[in-house]
C-alpha positions, -999 to 999 in steps of 0.1 A, spaced: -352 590 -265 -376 596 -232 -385 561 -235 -344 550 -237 -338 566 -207 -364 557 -184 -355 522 -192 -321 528 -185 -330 548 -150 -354 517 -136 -326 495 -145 -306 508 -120 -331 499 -92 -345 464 -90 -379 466 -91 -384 449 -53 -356 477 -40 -379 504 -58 -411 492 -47 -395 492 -11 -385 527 -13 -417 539 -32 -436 525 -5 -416 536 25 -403 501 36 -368 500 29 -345 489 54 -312 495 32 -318 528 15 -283 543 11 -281 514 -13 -302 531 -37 -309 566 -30 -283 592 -33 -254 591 -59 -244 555 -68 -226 545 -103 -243 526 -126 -223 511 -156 -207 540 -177 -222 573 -155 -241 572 -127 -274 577 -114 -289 596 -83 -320 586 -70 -341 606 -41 -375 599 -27 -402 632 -29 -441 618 -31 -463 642 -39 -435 662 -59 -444 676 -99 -407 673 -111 -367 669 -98 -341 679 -107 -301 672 -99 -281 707 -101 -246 705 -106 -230 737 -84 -195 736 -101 -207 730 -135 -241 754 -134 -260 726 -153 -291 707 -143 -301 673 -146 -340 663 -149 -344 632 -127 -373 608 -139 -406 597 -119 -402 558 -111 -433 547 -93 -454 571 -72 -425 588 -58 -391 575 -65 -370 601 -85 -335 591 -108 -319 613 -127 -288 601 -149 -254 619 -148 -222 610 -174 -200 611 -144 -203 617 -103 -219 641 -92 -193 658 -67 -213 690 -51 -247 690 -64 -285 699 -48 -318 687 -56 -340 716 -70 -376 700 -61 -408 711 -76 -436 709 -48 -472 721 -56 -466 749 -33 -436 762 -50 -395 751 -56 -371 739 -27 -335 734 -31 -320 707 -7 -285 687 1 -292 656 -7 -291 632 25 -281 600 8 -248 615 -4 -233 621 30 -209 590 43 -221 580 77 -208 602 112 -212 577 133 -176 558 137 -172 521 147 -155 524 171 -181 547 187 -205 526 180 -190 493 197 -183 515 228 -219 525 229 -234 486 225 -206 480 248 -221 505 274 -186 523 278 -196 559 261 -196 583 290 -215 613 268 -240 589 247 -256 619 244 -236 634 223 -238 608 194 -277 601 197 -302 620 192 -303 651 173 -273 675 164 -269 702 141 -239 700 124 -220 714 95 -206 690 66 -184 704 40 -202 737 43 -237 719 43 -256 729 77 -278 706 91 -293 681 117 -276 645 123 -301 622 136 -295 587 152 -314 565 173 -307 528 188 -333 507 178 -320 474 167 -350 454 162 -367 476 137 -371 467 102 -371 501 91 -365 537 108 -373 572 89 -369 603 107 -402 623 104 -412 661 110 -422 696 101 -392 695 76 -410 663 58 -442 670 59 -441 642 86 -439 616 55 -417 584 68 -407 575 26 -386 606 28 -357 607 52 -352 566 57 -323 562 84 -288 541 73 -285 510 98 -254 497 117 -266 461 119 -247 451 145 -253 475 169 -285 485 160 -283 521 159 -295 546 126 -284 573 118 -289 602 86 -277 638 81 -306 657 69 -294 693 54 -310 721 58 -330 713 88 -328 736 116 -326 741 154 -363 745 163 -375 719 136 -401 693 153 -395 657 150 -404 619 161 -389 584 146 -410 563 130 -405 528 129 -416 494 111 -410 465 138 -399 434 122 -427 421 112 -430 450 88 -458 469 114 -459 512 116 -455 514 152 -470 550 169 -447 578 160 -416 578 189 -402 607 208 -366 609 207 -351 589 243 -319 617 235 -338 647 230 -330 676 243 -364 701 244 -395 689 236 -430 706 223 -452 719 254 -477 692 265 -496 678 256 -480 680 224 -455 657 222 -429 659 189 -389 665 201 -377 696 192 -337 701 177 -321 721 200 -295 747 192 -262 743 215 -268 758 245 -264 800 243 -250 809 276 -224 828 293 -213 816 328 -208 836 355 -206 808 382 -165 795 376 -156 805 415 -190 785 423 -179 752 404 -141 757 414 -156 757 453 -178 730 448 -155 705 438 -128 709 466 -156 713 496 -162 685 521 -200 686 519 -201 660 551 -194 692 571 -208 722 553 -245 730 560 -272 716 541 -307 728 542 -326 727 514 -358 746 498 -377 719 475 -397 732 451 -428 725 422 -412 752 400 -446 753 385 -470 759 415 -446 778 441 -460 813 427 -479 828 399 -478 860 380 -504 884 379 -519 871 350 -530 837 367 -501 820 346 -472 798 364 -435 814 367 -407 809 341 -375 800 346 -362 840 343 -392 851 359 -385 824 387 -343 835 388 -360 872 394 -384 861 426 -378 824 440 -337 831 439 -341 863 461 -368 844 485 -348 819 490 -315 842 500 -339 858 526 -347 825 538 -311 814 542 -315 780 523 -283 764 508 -298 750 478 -328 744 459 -345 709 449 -367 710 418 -394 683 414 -386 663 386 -377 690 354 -372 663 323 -402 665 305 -429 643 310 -463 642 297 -488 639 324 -485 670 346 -509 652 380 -471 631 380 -456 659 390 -427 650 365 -420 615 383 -430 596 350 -405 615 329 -403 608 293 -376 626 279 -346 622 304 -321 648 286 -348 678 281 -359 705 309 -398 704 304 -410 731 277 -433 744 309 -408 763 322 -388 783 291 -366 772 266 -332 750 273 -313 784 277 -335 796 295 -326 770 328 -287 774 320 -295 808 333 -319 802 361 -287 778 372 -263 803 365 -282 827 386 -284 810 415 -248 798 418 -241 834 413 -264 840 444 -244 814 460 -272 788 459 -271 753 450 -291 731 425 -305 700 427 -331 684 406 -353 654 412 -340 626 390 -362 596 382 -344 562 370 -369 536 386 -398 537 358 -410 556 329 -443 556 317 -461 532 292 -473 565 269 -470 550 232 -448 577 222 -424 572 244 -403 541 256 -426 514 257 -423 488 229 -397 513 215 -388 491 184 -417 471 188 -398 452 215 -394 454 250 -362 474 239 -354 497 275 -380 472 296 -383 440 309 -404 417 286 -416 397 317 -444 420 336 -432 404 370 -400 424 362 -411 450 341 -438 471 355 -450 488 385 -484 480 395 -485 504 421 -479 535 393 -486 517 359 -454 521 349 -422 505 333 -389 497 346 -359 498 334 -337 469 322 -305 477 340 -288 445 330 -287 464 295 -259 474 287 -271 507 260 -302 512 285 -278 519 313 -259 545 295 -289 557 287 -294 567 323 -259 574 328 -254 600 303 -286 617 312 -272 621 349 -241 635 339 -256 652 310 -274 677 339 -242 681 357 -215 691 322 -245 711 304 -268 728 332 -242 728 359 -262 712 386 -249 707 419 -271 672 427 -293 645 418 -318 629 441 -327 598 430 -366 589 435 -382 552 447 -344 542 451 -359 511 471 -381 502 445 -350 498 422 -333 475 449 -355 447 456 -375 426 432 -406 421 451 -411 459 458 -445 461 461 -453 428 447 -472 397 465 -459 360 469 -453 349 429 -456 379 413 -418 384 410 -390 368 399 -360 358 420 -322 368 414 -303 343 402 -289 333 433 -329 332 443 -331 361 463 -352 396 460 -323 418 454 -325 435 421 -288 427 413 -289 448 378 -304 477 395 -276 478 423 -247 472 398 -267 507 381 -264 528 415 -231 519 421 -224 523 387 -244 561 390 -226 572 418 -188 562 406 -196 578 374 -209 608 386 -181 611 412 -153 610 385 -172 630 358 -182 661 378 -166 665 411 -186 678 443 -219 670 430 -242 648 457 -265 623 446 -293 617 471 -313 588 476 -352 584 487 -348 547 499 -371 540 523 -360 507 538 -329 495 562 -311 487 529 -274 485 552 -249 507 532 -271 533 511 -240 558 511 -215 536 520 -182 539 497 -185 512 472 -150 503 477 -166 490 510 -198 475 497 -217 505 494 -241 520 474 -221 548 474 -248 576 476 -237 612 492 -268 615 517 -301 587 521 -335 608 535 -338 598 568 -375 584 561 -377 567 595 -370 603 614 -397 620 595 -429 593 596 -417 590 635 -411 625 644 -448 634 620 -462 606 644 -452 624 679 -460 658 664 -498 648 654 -503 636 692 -523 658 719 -495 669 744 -509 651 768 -504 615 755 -470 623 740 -455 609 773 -465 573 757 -444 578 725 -419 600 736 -391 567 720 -406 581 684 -383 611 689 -352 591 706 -354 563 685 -337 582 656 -303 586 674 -298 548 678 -291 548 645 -279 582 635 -244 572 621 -256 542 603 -259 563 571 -254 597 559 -285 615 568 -309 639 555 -343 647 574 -370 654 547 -402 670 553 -407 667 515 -435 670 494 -449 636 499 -458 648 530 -485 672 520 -500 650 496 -530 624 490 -552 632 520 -521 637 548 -526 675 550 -502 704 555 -483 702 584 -495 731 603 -532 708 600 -516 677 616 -502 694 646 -530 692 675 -551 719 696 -562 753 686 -548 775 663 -521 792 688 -513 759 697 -508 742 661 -481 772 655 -461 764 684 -461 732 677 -445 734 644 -422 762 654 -406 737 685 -409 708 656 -388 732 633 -366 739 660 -360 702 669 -352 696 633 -330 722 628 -307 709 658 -311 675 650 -281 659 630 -285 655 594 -289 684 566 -320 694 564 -351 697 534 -390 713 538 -410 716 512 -424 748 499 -450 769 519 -439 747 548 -414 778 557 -452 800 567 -472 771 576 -495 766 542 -530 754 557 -539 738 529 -527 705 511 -504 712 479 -524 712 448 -499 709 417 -524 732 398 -522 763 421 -500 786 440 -493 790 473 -508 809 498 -494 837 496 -522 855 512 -511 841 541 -485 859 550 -509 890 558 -513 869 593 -485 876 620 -487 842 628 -478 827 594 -451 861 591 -435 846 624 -431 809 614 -413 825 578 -390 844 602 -382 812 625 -371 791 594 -349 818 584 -337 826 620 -332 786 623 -312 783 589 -293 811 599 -281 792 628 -276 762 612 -253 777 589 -233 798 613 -232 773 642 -202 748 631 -216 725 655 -251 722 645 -232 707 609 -194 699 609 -204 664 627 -236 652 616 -224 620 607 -204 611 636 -213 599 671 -193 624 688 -212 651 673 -241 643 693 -253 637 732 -279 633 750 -286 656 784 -320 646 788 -336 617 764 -360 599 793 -382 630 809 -410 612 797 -437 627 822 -428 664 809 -417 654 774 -383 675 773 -357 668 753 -320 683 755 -291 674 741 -256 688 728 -240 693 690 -200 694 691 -184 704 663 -149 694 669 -121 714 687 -122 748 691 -160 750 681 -194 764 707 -215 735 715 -249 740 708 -275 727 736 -311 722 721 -343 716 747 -371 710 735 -401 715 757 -433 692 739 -462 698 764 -479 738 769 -469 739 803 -440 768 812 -416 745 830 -394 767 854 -364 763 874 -353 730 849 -321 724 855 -299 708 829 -262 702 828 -239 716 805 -199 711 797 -190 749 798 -199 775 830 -204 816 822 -229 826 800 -253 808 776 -267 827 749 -299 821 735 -298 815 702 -334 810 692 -364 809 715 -392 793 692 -417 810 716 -404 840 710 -434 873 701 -408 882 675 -425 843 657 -456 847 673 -450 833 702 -463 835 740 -425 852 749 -417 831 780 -376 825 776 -344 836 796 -341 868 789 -313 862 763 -285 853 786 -279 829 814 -250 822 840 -243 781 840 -235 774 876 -207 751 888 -230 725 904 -232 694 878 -261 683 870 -269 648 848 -229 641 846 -217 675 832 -199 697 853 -223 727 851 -261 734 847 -280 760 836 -313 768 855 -338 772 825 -372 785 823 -388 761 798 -412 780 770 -442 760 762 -446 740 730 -410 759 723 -376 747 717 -347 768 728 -309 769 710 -278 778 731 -245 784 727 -218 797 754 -204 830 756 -162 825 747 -140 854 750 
């Protein structure tokens, strides 16, 4: 009778289907496995190597059904009729485990979703991809699915499986090349890769999921099934503001941050995100910033990258805290009426095995062709943006950030390598555009592509680019042959104002254009003047060490620089520690100075950036107009022998002016005389010389009377003492 029946049961399988499934290579397993009828009953067949015994229970009928060893570990057991609700009660050495059986679920995945996604029209792909945990008829579980089109085979593998690719063998949509299984019983918290045979038939290394949404800690590198988020919101009057304000003329000024290196707790270990809500939030109140910009926060593997070789573009790194655990830090500081923006990186990803690279065992989310494909610059891989799945890729991570963390902006790193094709790249090492020119055609169809989606998916969120050229139209509206970015980083204001800054005081009369030059093209873009963390990098030095002279005069220095940037237009960004003058170059792998705020002089430049921001956001002149030429004029711009500056911010009728001077040499210039449009009183605002910053205390005593005799074309002047190494903020007195 044993003998009968296993006939009967490997009749069921051909012997070339059951050899593929014993060994783990079977392309088409929800052919075979799971319940399928066979003649006059039916059979189930599930894979379990290393199992003693199987067995098929029947829940509505309490009866069991051994299922008989085919191969090495290819189970069938053989029922009279189908098998409606049933589990599989498997024997392991270790002891008994009851499981759904995956191969009896239909697939989740629709059609019509599917076509949409090959079609690149899915707003949410992550929503489909990835991996889920649902609920089935009762049955609890995790839905995996992955694109990967060109693989012969796809299993998902983990701590569930004992990491054993013959188990959990994925269902295939052929023609969209995505695979998907519901695997019951598998939790949130369960780790978990893909592992794939290319079409050749080769094991490729063990893949990360692209759609994952929380990783292991590095250097470990499985994906991790995340529960849905567990928050509660307290930020609804944040978001409801956000999307009806006109951020062209709200202030700006932002505190950019290594959430891993700005400050440690007393056991030598890096901040969390609570423990970060609980200092960095409050610090940055004090300091009067508008919003915070993380360095990149998707996980990535090497931390010397500083997370600009993300691998995982849905999943805050597992440095910082759990998933939940940034909802809140968010939540926090919209609550504390502080923006977030995070560092997003679409121009590369890096060429780690487990990640992207030769996901299939094709150049599946790259460029096949190295002239297109990598970076040589940062060994990486770039994107193919002329794909239609890899773009939503992208797409859906950006929004994902916005519709599940909140977050109020995205600035969008090496935009300018992403535009041209030869980036970086010498005579014949690239390849032209079809219309033979550099432009990366693909990657501007993706900005534009970026910015409209994000503009109709989560309204009021910016999307700031790092483009470093004279790319014409970086946040012009797309309707007008834009890019259609909120803001561009004014990287021209910041390696020419750096330049004039580093000079001795005395030579600055030779390159006084370098801090004029900005304003001839001030309303070509949308502006924002980074003093970013690519400024304190690779051998440059903080920028308290590049300013010139002794150590009284380095602080002035960057005080008047602070105080010309603050009054310059454009929103504003410094990078952390530049707020007390850090002396040292940022190191990723330590703290900042802290310590250093012990010294008055390092207290006083904390104090100016706060005074400054303070202004900046009170002052409607020093922001309504930043974009607009009549927000702007010059009172003196060619007092090259003294190096002074002045000039005026309007903020539309009814508003102050603002006058700014900026006095570059140490020598106290008295009795300078500079015209302004309103007589009375002039306040002063902010004196960057002032002892209350560390200063030498030379000013106006607060307050000074414009006379009525014009000076420079405006109809009155003010007779100014000049600080030295200072710049001084004015405003008139209204009744």
């Amino acid at each position: 009778m044993a003998v009968a029946q296993a006939t009967r049961v490997a009749a069921c399988i051909p012997a070339e289907a059951l050899q593929a499934l014993d060994k783990g290579r079977c392309g088409t397993p929800f052919e075979w496995l799971g319940p399928h009828q066979h003649g006059d009953g039916w059979h189930v067949a599930t894979v379990a190597h290393g199992a003693a015994a199987v067995e098929v229970v029947l829940l509505g009928e309490s009866k069991t059904w051994p299922a008989q060893r085919q191969g090495e570990g290819v189970f069938i057991a053989t029922l009279p009729h189908e098998p409606e609700n049933y589990r599989l009660r498997i024997y392991w050495p270790t002891g008994e485990e009851m499981l759904g059986d995956p191969y009896a679920f239909a697939p989740l995945l629709t059609e019509g979703t599917l076509r949409a996604f090959h079609a690149g029209e899915l707003s949410h792909p992550g929503d489909i991809l990835g991996a889920h945990v649902v609920h089935i008829n009762e049955v609890s579980g995790v839905h995996f699915s992955v694109w990967a089109p060109n693989a012969r085979r796809v299993s998902v593998v983990g701590d569930f499986n004992q990491w054993d690719g013959r188990r959990h063998m994925m269902r295939r949509h052929d023609h969209e090349g995505v695979w998907e299984i519901f695997v019951p019983g598998v939790k949130a918290g369960a780790l978990y890769k893909f592992e794939l045979l290319d079409r050749n038939g080769h094991l490729l290394p063990l893949k990360a999921d692209p759609f994952a949404r929380q990783t292991e800690l590095p250097p470990a590198t499985a994906s991790v099934v995340a529960a849905p988020l567990s928050i509660t919101w307290h930020d609804a009057s944040w978001m409801a503001h956000r999307a009806s304000v006109d951020h062209e003329r709200t202030p700006i000024s932002i505190y950019e941050v290594h959430a891993g290196s700005w400050q440690w707790d007393e056991t030598g270990q890096p901040l969390d995100w609570d423990a970060l809500a609980t200092r960095l939030i409050p610090y940055v109140q004090a300091q009067g910033f508008t919003h915070i910009e993380l360095m990149p926060i998707t996980e990535f593997p090497f931390g010397g990258s500083w997370g600009y070789q993300p691998i995982a573009m849905y999943a805050p790194t597992a440095r910082l805290g759990r998933p939940d655990a940034f909802a809140r830090f968010v939540d926090s500081c919209h609550v504390a009426g502080i923006g977030v923006i995070i560092d997003w990186v679409s121009a590369h990803f890096p060429s780690d095995e487990h990640g992207l690279r030769d996901f299939d065992g094709t150049k599946l989310y790259e460029h096949s062709d190295p002239r297109e494909g990598v970076h040589q610059d940062w060994d990486t891989l770039i994107y193919n943006y002329g794909r239609h799945e890899v773009r939503q890729y992208l797409l859906g991570s950006a929004v994902h950030w916005m519709r599940h963390y909140h977050v109020d902006g995205l600035r969008v790193d090496a935009v300018a390598s992403m535009l041209y094709r030869d980036y970086s790249r010498p005579e014949g090492e690239w390849i032209p555009n079809k219309h033979g020119g550099r432009e990366n055609l693909e990657a501007i169809d993706f900005v534009r592509a970026l910015n409209q989606t994000v503009a109709r998916e989560q309204s009021g969120v910016l999307v700031i680019a790092e483009e470093s050229t004279a790319w014409p139209g970086v946040t012009r509206h797309i309707n007008d042959g834009g890019l259609g970015f909120s803001y561009k980083w004014n990287m021209g204001w910041m390696h020419d104002s750096l330049e004039y800054m580093k000079r001795d005081p005395l030579y600055r009369r030779y390159h006084h254009h370098n801090l004029t030059f900005s304003l001839v093209y001030a309303w070509s873009e949308k502006f924002l003047l980074p003093l970013s963390h690519d400024e304190v990098v690779h051998g440059k030095g903080s920028l308290i060490a590049r300013m010139p002279g002794d150590r009284w005069r380095k602080f002035a220095n960057l005080r008047a620089y602070f105080g010309y940037m603050w009054t310059h237009p454009g929103k504003k960004l410094l990078f952390m520690g530049g707020e007390f003058a850090q002396e040292r170059e940022w190191d990723h792998d330590r703290p900042l100075d802290w310590h250093l705020l012990d010294d008055p002089l390092h207290r006083g430049v904390q104090q100016l950036v706060a005074d400054l921001n303070s202004v900046f956001v009170h002052e409607p002149a020093l922001h309504r107009c930043d974009h607009e030429p009549g927000g702007f004029q010059w009172v003196v711009g060619d007092d090259t022998h003294a190096s002074v500056y002045a000039y005026l911010r309007f903020g539309g009728e009814g508003v102050p002016p603002i006058l700014a001077v900026c006095n570059f040499t140490p020598e106290v210039r008295r009795g300078y005389r500079i015209g302004v449009p309103e007589g009375g009183l002039w306040r002063e605002l902010c004196n960057t010389d002032s002892a209350h910053y560390g200063g030498s205390n030379v000013g106006n005593g607060g307050m000074i009377h414009a006379d009525s005799e014009g000076c420079r074309g405006q109809p009155h002047a003010l007779n100014l003492v000049l600080p030295p190494l200072a710049t001084l903020i004015l405003r008139p007195e209204r009744s």
